[in-house]
C-alpha distance (Angstrom), angle and dihedral (degrees) to the residues before:
residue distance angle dihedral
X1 . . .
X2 3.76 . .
X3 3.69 122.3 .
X4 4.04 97.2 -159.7
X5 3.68 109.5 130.4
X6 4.02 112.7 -109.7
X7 4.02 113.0 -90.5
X8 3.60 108.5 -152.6
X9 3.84 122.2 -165.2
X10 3.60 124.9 -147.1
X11 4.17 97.2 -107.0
X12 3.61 77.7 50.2
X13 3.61 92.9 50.8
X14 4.15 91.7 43.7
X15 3.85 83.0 51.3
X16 4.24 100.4 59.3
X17 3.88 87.0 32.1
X18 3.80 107.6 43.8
X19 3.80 96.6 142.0
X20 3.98 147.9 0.7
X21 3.89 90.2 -82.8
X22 3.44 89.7 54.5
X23 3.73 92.2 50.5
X24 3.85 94.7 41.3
X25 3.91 89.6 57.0
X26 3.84 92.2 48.4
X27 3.57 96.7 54.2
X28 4.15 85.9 44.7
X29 3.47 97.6 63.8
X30 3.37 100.3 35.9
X31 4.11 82.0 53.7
X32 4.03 98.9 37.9
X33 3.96 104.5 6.1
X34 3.68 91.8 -144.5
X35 4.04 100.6 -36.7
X36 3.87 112.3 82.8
X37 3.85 115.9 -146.2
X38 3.77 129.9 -168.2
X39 3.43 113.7 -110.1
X40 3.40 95.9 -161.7
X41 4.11 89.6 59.8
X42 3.34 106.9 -0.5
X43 3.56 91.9 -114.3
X44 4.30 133.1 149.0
X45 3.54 105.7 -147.8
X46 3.90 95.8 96.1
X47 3.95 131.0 158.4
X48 3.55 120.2 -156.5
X49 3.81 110.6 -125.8
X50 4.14 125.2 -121.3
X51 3.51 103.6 -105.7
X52 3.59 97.0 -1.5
X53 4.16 83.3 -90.4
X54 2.73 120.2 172.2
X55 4.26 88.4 1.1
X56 3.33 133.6 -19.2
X57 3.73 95.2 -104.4
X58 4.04 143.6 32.7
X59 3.91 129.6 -160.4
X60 3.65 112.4 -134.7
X61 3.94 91.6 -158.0
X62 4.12 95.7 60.6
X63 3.67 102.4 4.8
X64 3.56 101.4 -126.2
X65 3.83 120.9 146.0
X66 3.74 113.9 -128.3
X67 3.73 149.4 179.8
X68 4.39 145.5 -174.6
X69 3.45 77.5 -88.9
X70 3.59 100.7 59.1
X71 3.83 119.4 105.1
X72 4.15 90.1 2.9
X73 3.95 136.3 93.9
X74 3.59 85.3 -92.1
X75 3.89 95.1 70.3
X76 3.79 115.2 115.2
X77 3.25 90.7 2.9
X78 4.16 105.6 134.7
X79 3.81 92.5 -160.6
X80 3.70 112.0 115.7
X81 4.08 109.2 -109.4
X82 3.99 97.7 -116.5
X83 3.49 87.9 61.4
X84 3.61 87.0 50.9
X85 3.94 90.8 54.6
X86 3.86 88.4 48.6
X87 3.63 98.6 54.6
X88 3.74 96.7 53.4
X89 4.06 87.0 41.9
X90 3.88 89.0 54.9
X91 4.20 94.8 42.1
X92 3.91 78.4 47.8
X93 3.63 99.5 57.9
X94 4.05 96.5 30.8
X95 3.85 99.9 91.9
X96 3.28 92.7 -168.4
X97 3.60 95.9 33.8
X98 3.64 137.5 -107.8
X99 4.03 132.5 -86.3
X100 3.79 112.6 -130.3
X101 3.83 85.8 -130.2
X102 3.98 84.7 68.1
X103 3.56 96.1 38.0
X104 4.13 93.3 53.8
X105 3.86 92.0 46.1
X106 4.03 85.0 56.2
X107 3.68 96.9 41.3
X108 3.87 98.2 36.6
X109 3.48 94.0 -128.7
X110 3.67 133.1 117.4
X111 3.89 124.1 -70.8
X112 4.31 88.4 -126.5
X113 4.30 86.3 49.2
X114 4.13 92.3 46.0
X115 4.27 83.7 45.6
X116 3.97 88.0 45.1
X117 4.13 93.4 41.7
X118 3.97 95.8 44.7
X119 4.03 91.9 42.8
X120 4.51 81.1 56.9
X121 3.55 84.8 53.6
X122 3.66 101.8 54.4
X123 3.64 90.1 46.9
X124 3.37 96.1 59.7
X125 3.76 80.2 59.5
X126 3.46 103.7 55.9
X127 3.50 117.2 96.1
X128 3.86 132.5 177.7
X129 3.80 91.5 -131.9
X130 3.75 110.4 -175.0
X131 3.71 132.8 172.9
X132 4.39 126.1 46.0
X133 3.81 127.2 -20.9
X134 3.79 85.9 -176.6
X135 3.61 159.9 -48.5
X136 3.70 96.4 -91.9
X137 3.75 117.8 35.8
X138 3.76 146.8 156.5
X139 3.36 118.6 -134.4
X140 4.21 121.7 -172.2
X141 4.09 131.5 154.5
X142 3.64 131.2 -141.6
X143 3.97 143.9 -165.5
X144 3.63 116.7 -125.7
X145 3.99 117.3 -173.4
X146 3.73 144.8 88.4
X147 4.17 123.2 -57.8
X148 4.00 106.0 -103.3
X149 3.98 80.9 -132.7
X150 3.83 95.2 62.4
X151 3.78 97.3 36.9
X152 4.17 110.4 102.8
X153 4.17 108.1 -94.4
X154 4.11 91.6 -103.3
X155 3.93 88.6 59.2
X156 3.75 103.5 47.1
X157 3.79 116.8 105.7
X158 3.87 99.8 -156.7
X159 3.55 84.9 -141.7
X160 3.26 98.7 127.8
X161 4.17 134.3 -92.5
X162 3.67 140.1 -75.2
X163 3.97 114.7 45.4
X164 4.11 88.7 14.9
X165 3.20 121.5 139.0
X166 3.93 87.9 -1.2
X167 3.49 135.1 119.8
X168 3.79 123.6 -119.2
X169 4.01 123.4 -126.8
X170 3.71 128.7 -169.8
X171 3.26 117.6 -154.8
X172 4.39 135.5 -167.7
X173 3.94 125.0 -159.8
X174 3.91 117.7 -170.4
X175 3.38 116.3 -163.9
X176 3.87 108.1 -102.3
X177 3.87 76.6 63.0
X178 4.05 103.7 -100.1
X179 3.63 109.8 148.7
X180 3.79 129.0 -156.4
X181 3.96 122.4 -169.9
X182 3.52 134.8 179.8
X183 3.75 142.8 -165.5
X184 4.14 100.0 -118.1
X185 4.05 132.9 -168.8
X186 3.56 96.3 -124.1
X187 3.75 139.8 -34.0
X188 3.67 104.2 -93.6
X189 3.59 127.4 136.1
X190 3.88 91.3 -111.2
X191 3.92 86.7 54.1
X192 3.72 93.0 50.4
X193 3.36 108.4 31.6
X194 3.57 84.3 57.4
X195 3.98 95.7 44.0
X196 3.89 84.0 53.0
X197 3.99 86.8 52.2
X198 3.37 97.6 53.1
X199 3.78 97.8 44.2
X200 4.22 106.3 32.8
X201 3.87 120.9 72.5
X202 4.21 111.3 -104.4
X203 3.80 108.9 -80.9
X204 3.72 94.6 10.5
X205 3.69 130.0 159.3
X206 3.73 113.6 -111.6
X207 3.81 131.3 -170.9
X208 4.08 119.5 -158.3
X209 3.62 133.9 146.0
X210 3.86 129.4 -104.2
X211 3.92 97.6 -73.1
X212 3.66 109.2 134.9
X213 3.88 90.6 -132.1
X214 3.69 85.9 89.0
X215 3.62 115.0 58.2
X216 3.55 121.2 107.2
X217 4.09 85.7 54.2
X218 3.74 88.3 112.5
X219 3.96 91.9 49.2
X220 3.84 88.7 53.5
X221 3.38 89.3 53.2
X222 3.94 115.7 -89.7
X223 3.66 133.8 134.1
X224 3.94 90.8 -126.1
X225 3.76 125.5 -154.9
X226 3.90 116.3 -174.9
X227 3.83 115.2 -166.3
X228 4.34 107.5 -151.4
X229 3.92 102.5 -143.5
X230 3.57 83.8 172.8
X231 3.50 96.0 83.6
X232 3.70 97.2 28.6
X233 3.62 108.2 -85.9
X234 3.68 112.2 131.3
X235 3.91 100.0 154.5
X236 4.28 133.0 43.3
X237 3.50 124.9 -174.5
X238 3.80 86.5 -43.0
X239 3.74 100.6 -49.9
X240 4.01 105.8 115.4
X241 4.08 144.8 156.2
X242 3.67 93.1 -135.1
X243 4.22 99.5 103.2
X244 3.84 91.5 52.6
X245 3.83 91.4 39.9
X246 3.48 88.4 48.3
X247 4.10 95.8 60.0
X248 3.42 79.1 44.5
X249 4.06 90.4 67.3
X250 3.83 86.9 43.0
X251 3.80 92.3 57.6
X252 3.82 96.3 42.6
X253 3.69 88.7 46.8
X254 3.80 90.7 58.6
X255 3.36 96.3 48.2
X256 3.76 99.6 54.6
X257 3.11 100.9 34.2
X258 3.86 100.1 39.2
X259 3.35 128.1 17.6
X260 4.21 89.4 14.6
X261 3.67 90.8 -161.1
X262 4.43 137.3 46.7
X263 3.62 114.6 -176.6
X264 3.55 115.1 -137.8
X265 3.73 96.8 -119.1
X266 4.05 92.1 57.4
X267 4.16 95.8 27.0
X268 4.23 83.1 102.7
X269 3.89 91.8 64.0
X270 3.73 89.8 47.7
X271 3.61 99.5 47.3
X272 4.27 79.6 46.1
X273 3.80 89.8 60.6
X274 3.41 99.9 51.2
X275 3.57 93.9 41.6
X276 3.98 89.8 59.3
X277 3.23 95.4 38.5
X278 3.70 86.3 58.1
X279 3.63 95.9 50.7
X280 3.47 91.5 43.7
X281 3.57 104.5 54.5
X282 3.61 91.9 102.4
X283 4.01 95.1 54.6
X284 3.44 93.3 76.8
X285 3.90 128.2 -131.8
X286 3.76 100.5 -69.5
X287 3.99 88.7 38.8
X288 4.20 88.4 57.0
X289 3.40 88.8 43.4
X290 3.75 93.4 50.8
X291 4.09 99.4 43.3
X292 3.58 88.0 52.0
X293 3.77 92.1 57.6
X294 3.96 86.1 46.8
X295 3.63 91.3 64.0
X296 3.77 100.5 44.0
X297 3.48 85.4 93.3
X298 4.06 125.6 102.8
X299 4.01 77.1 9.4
X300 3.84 119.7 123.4
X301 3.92 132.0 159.5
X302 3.68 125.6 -179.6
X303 4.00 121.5 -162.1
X304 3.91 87.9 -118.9
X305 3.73 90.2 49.7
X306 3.33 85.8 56.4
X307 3.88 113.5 51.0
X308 3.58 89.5 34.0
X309 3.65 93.9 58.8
């Protein structure tokens, strides 16, 4: 028996998902497999509403209508839920990631709703994941951003070049190859010592490059390995950068070539995607699509929230 996660193609996808009932029972039983709950109370007694008017549902314990939308990202959200269940299936297939230019030309929709509906997805992606990824990890940062000799002359800092006008990244392999990144301040060694302490297992070993942001990991208790690319060594004895550096491609790759600019405010929900993406490669397409739905819940983003962030 073969262990490769399921591919599915898009006539596939149009055939399991042909219309909005098809949709609405998806998201269901991924929600309630079979026993619908109140949202509002938690509670089991539940009618199903006439016409689905005002909702689809109505608890008999407080009275309050309800739907799969209740209580998740989905809620208020006028777009119908097939659409929904296409978006995440194309950011799930797009490597690299999708523009929301493409995305409303597929939907029909708006380019400002397929911005607004893709930025709900990646938050139910983000996570504040604390605590190890491993014993034996590799831990590198990054600076993602526009060159200060391609910006327009009224946006150039004249501060100089390299990590100008960028935005720093720190990023943590572990060894079975999940990867965990994070939008950080600066790339100090208090920032990254403590972005390795919050993300490696106690004691563990960790593998980074010469950067001075990360000594003092020996002091804090790590078995330290730094890897000198300056004068061309790139692997020791096995221990090496080139997993982290690798995302590292991925995530530069999407941004030039795809969504050719991340603002700073929103850079942490792209970083997010690729990052579960990444780990999820091996879930398949239906088993992306389905933790995704898992963690709609407790999740909620209003437009405001989101261009005033």
């Amino acid at each position: 028996m073969s262990n490769k996660p399921e591919t599915v193609s898009l006539y596939q996808f149009f055939q399991r998902f042909p219309n909005e009932e098809a949709a609405r029972k998806y998201f269901e039983n991924n929600r309630w497999a079979g026993e619908i709950s109140c949202p509002h109370c938690g509670g089991l007694s539940v009618a199903e509403v006439k016409n689905h008017k005002p909702m689809p549902y109505r608890c008999r314990d407080c009275r309050h209508h309800f739907s799969v939308r209740t209580g998740t990202v989905l809620a208020e959200s006028r777009l119908p839920l097939y659409k929904w269940l296409m978006a995440i299936y194309m950011m799930t297939t797009a490597r690299k990631g999708i523009p929301s230019t493409q995305m409303a030309r597929e939907l029909g929709i708006t380019q400002k709703s397929a911005w607004f509906l893709a930025q709900r997805i990646r938050e139910t992606w983000l996570s504040g994941q604390n605590g190890g990824i491993g014993d034996h990890v590799q831990v590198d940062e990054t600076y993602v951003g526009g060159r200060e000799k391609n910006k327009h002359a009224d946006k150039k800092l004249r501060a100089g070049r390299g990590s100008v006008g960028k935005t720093a990244v720190a990023g943590i392999r572990s060894k079975t190859g999940k990867v965990h990144a994070v939008v950080v301040a600066d790339t100090k060694a208090r920032t990254l010592g403590a972005f390795v302490q919050a993300h490696a297992n106690p004691g563990a070993t960790v593998i980074t490059d010469t950067h001075g942001g990360y000594v003092g990991l020996e002091a804090a208790g790590f078995t330290h390995i730094r890897i000198n690319h300056s004068v061309g060594e790139y692997v020791r004895d096995m221990a090496h950068t080139n997993g982290i550096e690798s995302f590292w491609s991925m995530l530069k790759r999407g941004y030039v070539g795809i969504y050719h600019y991340m603002s700073a405010k929103h850079l942490h929900r792209y970083v997010n995607e690729f990052s579960f993406r990444h780990n999820t490669a091996q879930a398949g397409t239906m088993g992306f699509i389905d933790q995704t739905i898992g963690r709609m819940i407790g999740k909620r983003l209003t437009y405001k929230d989101l261009i005033h962030v």
